[in-house]
N, C-alpha and C positions, 0 to 999 in steps of 0.2 A: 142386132148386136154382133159386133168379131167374135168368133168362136176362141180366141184367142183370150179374151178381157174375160171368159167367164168363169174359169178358173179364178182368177184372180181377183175378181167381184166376191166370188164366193168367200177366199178367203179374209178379204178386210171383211165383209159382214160378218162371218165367224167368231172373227179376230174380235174387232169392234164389240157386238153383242158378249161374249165372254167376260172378256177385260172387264167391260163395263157392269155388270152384273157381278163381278168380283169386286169391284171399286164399293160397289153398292151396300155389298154385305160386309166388307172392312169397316164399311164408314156408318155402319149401327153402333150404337150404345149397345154395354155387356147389358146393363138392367134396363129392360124395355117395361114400361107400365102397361099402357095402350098401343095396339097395331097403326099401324103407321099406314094410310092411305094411299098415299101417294107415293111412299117407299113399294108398294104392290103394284102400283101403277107400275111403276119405272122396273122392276125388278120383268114383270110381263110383257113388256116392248123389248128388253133386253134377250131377255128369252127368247121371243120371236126372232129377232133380228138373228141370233145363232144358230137357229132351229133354220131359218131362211139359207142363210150361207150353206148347212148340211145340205140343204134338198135341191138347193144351185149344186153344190159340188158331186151330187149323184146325177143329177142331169145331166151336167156337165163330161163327166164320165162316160155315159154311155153316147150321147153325142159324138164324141169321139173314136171311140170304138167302132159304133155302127158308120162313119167316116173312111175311117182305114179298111174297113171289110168294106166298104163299097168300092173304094179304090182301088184294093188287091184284087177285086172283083172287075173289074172295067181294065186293071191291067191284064190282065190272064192269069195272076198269080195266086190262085185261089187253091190253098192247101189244107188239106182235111187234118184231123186231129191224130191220125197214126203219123202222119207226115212231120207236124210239130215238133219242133224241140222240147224234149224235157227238162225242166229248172232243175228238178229233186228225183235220179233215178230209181224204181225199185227196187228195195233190198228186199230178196224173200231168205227169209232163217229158218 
């Protein structure tokens, strides 16, 4: 699969499974008598399906990561973490 598509896999499954699991529990009745079977069914696959998308999107993640340090790596460009730029300097008070 493109390294490219899997971000984006991730997120329709996320997306999809959520949505849908929200469509799920809008479209119960307030007064329930008996549990609903197949409402558990469906509400389970939905879950999955967004719990799937999260654990694509952390793969996904270090995938790339370990990508770019392989490449800054095979470039010569390989800088340690004193060298890094800082996002957030310290403040000491």
């Amino acid at each position: 699969m493109d390294q490219e598509c899997v971000p984006s896999l991730a997120a329709v499954l996320f997306s999809f499974g959520f949505g849908l699991f929200s469509l799920e529990i809008a479209s119960t009745p307030d007064e329930i008598t008996e549990p609903s079977t197949s409402s558990f069914r469906k509400l389970s696959v939905y879950f999955a399906l967004a719990s799937f998308g999260t654990v694509l999107s952390y793969a996904s993640s270090s995938l790339c990561a370990r990508t770019i340090e392989v490449l800054k790596t095979a470039q010569g460009i390989s800088l340690s973490y004193s060298q890094q730029p800082r996002l957030f300097p310290t403040i000491w008070v």
